[in-house]
LOTORTI-300876 format. One record per residue (C-alpha): x, y, z; residue in three letters. Coordinates in steps of 0.1 Angstrom, whole numbers, padded with zeros to 4 digits, always signed. Layout:
BEGIN
XYZala
...
//
This chain:
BEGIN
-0067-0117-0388unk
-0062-0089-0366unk
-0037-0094-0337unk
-0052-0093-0304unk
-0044-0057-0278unk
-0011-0061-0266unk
-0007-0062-0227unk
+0006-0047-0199unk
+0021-0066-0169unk
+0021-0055-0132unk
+0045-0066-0101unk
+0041-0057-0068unk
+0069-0071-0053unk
+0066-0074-0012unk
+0088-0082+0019unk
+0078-0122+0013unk
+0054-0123-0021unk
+0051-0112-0051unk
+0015-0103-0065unk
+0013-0100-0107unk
-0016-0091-0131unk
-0019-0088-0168unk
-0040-0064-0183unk
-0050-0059-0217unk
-0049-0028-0234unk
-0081-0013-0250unk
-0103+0019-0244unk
-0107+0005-0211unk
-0076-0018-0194unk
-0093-0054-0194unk
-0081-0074-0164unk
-0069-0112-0174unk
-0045-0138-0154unk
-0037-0121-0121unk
-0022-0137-0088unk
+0005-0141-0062unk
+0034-0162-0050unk
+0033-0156-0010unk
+0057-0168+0022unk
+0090-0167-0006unk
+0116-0179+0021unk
+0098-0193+0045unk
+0076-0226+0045unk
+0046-0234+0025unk
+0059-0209+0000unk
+0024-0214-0022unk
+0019-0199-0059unk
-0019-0186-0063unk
-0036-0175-0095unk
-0069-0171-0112unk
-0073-0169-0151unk
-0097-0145-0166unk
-0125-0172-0178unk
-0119-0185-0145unk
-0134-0175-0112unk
-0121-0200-0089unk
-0087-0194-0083unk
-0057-0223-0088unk
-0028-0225-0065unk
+0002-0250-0057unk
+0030-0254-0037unk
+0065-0246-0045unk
+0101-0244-0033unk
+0119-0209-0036unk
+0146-0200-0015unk
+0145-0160-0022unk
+0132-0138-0041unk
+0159-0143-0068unk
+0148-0178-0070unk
+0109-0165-0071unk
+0114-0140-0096unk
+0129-0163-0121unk
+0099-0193-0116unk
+0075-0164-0123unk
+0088-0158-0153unk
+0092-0194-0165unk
+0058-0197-0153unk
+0045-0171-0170unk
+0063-0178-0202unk
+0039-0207-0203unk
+0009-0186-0214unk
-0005-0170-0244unk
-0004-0139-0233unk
+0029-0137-0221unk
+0042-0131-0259unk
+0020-0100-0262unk
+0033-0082-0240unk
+0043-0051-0245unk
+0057-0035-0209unk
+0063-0042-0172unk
+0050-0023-0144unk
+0066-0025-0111unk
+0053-0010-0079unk
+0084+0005-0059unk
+0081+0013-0024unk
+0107+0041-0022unk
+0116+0068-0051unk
+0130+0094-0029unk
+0119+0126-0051unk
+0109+0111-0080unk
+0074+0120-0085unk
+0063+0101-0117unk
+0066+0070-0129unk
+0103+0061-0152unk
+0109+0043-0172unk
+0139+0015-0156unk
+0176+0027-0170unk
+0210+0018-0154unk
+0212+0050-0139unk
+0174+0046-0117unk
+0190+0012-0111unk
+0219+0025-0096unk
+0200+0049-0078unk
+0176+0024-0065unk
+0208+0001-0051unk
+0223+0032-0033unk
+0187+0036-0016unk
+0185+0004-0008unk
+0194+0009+0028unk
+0162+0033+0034unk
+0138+0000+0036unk
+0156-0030+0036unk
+0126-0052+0039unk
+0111-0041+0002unk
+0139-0024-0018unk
+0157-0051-0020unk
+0133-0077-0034unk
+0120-0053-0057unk
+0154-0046-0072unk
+0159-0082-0078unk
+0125-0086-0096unk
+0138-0053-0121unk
+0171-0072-0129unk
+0156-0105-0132unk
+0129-0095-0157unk
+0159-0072-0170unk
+0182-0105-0173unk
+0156-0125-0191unk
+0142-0104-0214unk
+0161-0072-0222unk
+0136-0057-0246unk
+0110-0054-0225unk
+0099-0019-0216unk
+0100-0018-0175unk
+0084+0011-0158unk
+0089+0019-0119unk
+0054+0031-0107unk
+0069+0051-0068unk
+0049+0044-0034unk
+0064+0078-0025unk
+0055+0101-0056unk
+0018+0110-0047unk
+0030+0128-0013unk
+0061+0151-0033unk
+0029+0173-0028unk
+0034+0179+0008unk
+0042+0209+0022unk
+0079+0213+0034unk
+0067+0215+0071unk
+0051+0183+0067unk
+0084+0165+0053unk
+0105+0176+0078unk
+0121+0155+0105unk
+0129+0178+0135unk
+0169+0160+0136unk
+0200+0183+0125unk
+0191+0201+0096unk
+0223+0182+0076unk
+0204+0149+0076unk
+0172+0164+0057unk
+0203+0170+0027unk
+0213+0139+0026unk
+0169+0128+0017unk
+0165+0119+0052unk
+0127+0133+0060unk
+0090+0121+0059unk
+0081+0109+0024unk
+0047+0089+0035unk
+0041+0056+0010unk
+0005+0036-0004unk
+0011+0066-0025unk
-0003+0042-0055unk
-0037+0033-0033unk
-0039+0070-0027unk
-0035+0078-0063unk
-0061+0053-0077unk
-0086+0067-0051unk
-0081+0104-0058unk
-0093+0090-0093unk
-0121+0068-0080unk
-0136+0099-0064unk
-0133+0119-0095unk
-0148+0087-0116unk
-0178+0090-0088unk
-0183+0124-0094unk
-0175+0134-0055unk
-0163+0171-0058unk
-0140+0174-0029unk
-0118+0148-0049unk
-0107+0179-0071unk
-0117+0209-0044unk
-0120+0198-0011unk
-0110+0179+0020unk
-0102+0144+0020unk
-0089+0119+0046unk
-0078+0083+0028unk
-0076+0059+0051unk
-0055+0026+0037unk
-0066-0003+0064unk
-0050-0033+0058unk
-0018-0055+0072unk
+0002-0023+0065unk
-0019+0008+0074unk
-0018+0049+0072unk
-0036+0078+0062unk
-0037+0105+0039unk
-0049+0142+0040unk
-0057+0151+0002unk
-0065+0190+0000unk
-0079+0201-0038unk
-0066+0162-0051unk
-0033+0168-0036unk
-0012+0149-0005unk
-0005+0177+0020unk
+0001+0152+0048unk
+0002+0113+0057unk
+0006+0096+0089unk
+0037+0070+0071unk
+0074+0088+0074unk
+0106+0081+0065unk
+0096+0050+0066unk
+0062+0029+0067unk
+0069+0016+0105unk
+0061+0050+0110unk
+0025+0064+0116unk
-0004+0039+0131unk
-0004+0008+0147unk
-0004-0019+0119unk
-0004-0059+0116unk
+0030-0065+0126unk
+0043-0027+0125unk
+0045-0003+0157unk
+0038+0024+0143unk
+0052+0055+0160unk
+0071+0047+0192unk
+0090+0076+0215unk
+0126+0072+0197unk
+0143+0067+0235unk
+0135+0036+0232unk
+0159+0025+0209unk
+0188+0034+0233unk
+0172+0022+0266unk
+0165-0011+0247unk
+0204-0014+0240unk
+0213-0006+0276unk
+0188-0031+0294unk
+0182-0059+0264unk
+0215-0053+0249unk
+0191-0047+0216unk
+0215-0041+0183unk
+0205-0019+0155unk
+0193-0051+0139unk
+0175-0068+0166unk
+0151-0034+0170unk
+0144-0032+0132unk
+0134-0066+0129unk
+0110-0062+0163unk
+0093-0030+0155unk
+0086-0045+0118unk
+0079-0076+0123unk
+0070-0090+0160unk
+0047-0051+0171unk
+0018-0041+0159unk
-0014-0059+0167unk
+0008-0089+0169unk
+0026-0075+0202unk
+0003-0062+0218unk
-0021-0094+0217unk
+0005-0119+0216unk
-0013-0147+0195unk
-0027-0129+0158unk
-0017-0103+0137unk
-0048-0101+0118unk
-0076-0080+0128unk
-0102-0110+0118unk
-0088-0131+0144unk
-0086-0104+0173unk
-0122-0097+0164unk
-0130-0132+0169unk
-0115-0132+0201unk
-0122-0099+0220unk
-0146-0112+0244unk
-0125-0138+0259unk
-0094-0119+0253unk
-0083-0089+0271unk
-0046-0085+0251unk
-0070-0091+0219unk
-0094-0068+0226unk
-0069-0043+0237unk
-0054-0044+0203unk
-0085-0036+0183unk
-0092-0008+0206unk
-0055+0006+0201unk
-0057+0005+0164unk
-0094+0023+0159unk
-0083+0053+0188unk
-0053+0057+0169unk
-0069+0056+0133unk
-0092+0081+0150unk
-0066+0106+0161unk
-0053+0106+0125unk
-0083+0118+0116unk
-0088+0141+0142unk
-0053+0154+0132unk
-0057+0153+0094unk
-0093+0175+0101unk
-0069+0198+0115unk
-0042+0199+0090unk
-0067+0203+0061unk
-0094+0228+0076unk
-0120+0206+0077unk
-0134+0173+0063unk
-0161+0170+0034unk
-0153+0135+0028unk
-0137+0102+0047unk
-0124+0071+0025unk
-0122+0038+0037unk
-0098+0010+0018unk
-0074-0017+0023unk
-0083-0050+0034unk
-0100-0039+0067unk
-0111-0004+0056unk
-0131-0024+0030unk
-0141-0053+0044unk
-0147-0047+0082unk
-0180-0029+0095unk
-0175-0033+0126unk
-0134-0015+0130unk
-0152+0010+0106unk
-0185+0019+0130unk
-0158+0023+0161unk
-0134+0044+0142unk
-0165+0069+0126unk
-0188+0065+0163unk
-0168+0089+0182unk
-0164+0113+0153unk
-0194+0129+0157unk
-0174+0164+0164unk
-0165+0170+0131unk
-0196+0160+0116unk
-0198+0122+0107unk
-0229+0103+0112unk
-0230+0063+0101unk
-0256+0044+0089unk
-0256+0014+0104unk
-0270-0007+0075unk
-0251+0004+0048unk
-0223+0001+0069unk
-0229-0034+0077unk
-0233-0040+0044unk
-0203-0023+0033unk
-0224+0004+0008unk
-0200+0024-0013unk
-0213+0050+0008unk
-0218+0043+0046unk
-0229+0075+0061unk
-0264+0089+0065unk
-0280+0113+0045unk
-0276+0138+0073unk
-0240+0134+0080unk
-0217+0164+0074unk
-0191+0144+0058unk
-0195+0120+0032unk
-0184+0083+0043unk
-0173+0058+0013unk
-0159+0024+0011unk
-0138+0021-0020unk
-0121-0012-0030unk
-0087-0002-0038unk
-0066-0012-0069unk
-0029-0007-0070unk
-0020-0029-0095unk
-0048-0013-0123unk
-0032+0017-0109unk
+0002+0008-0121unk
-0010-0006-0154unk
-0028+0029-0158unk
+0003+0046-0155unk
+0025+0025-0178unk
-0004+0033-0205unk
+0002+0068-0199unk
+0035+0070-0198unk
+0045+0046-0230unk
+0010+0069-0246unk
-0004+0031-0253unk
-0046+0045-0255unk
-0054+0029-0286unk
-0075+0059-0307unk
//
C-alpha cells in the first residue's frame, strides 16, 4: 500500500499565541488539522483547533505559563495525531530577518543570529526563538525552515529604508524594514493566480487590516515602500499599536511622567491604538458597535480610515499611480463599512465603490467604471509559509 504525501507543518508564533497548520503535500498543498493556542501567559489561556473532516472547530482550556511551556504542550499535543509522524518539515513565520530575503533553512549560526536580534522586537523574537529550539530540542531531525516577515520589502529602494538619524546607526541595521511581508507575498501571488496584470506590471497598494495593520506599495510585483518601519509600531494607527507618533514624545514623557524606556514601549504597543484613543475596545467590531453613542469610539474609527487613507494617498504618490487597491486582514476582509469610508473620499485618484458588492464583500468591490480596480482577498500566511518550505526543500511531487 502506497504511503500517504508526507506533510508540512506551519507556526506562526505571536506576542501571546501560537497559530499551527498541517498541510499535505500533493500537486496542490491540501490543508488538514490547523488551529491556535491564544492568551499564553495570561488567563483563560485556551487551545483551539479544527480537523480537516471537521468543520466545527474544538477548543479547551489549558495552563501555560510562557511560551516555553506552550511550545512544548503543542508538541505533545500534536504527537498525538496521525499525521504528526509524516511529517516531513517545519515552517516558522519570523517576524524580523534583518537582510535575509528568502526563507533558510534553521542552523546554529541563523539561531545565533536570530538571539543577537532579539532586541529589535522584543514582543515576537523572542517567542519565536523559543518555538525554533523547542521543536529543535524534541525532535532534531526535523527540517525547520524560517519563512522572514521582513524579506518581501529587501525590494525597497534605499531612500525608502532610510531612517533620517546619524548615518552610523543605518550600519549597525538600524533603518525601515516594513513586516506582513508573508501577507504581502501570498497576495502578489493571489493577483497573479486571478489573472490581474498590474500584479506583475503595475501599481499596487496592499492594504493588511487587521489587529496589526500597514500597507504596501508593490510597483511591477515588487515592495518599493510600506507604511511599517524599523519596527511594526510604526506606520498606521492599529488595535493596540500607535502607529507613528512625533519621537519628542519619548523625552517629554520622561520629564513630566517620569516614563522609562520600558514603561513607553509597553504603552505605545500595547495600551495605544484604537484602544487609547476610545478607552474601552481595541477591536474595530466593538467601536463600530458603539459609534453613535460614543464620541472616543467613533473618534477612533474615524482616525484609523483618514490615516489608512493618507497611506494611500502617499503610496499613489510613491508608485505613479494606482491600477489596483487590495483589501486583507481581518478588517480589510471582513468590514464593508471601514472599507466604503476609506475608498469614499478617494475619488481623486480614480476609485469608485460599488456599494453592493461591497456590502457583500465581492472579490472585487469597485464598479465597472472605476479607474482602479478594488478587491477583497482573504489572506493566507500560513499556506504562504508551507508554499515556501515546498519550494525550498523542492518537495512538488512530479
Amino acid at each position: 500500500m502506497k504511503p500517504p504525501n508526507p506533510f508540512i507543518l506551519t507556526l506562526n508564533g505571536g506576542s501571546s499565541s501560537i497559530r499551527f497548520a498541517l498541510y499535505q503535500i500533493g500537486k496542490l498543498l491540501k490543508p488538514g488539522l490547523h488551529g491556535k493556542i491564544d492568551r499564553i501567559g495570561v488567563s483563560g489561556t485556551k487551545l483551539t483547533y479544527t480537523d480537516s473532516n471537521k468543520k466545527q472547530p474544538n477548543s479547551r482550556r489549558i495552563a501555560l505559563s510562557d511560551h516555553k511551556s506552550a511550545a512544548n504542550f503543542l508538541v505533545d499535543w500534536l504527537e498525538k495525531h496521525v499525521a504528526f509522524a509524516s511529517v516531513k518539515a517545519v515552517g516558522h513565520r519570523v517576524v524580523h530577518g534583518m537582510k535575509h530575503t528568502e526563507p533558510e533553512i534553521v542552523t546554529p549560526k541563523l539561531l545565533k543570529e536570530l538571539h543577537r536580534i532579539s532586541s529589535f522586537d522584543p514582543d515576537h523574537l523572542p517567542s519565536e526563538i523559543k518555538l525554533i529550539e523547542v521543536f529543535r530540542q524534541r525532535h532534531p531531525k526535523l527540517t525547520q525552515i524560517v519563512c522572514f516577515d521582513t524579506a518581501f520589502h529587501q525590494t525597497m529602494p534605499r531612500v525608502a529604508k532610510l531612517l533620517p538619524i546619524p548615518r552610523r546607526y543605518f550600519a549597525k541595521g538600524i533603518q525601515r524594514y516594513g513586516f506582513h511581508g508573508l501577507s504581502y507575498a501570498y497576495l502578489v501571488e493571489e493577483l497573479k493566480r486571478l489573472g490581474n496584470p498590474a500584479a506583475t506590471k503595475g501599481y499596487v497598494i496592499l492594504a493588511h487590516l487587521g489587529n496589526g495593520a500597514s500597507l504596501a506599495a508593490v510597483r511591477d510585483g515588487k515592495s518599493i515602500d510600506t507604511s511599517m518601519g524599523f519596527t511594526p509600531t510604526a506606520g498606521l494607527v492599529m488595535s493596540t499599536r500607535s502607529g507613528d507618533l512625533d519621537p519628542g514624545l519619548v523625552s517629554y514623557l520622561a520629564r513630566t511622567e517620569k516614563m522609562s524606556a520600558a514603561q513607553f514601549q509597553k504603552m505605545v504597543n500595547h495600551e495605544s491604538g484604537l484602544l487609547g484613543i476610545s478607552e474601552t475596545s481595541s477591536d474595530m467590531r466593538d467601536l463600530v458597535a458603539r459609534e453613535t453613542k460614543d464620541v472616543r469610539a467613533a473618534e477612533a474609527v474615524e482616525l484609523f480610515c483618514y490615516q489608512a487613507r493618507k497611506w494611500i494617498g502617499s503610496f499613489a504618490a510613491a508608485l505613479g499611480g494606482v491600477d489596483t487597491i487590495v483589501f486583507a486582514g481581518g478588517i480589510g476582509e471582513n468590514m464593508p463599512i471601514i472599507r466604503a469610508r476609506i475608498c469614499d473620499e478617494l475619488n481623486f485618484i480614480g476609485v469608485k465603490i460599488d456599494k453592493a458588492r461591497n456590502k457583500k464583500s465581492a472579490a472585487v468591490i469597485s464598479t465597472n467604471a472605476s479607474k482602479v480596480n478594488v478587491r477583497v482577498i482573504r489572506t493566507d500566511e500560513e499556506l504562504m509559509i508551507a508554499r515556501s518550505v515546498v519550494r525550498l526543500l523542492n518537495l512538488n511531487p512530479n
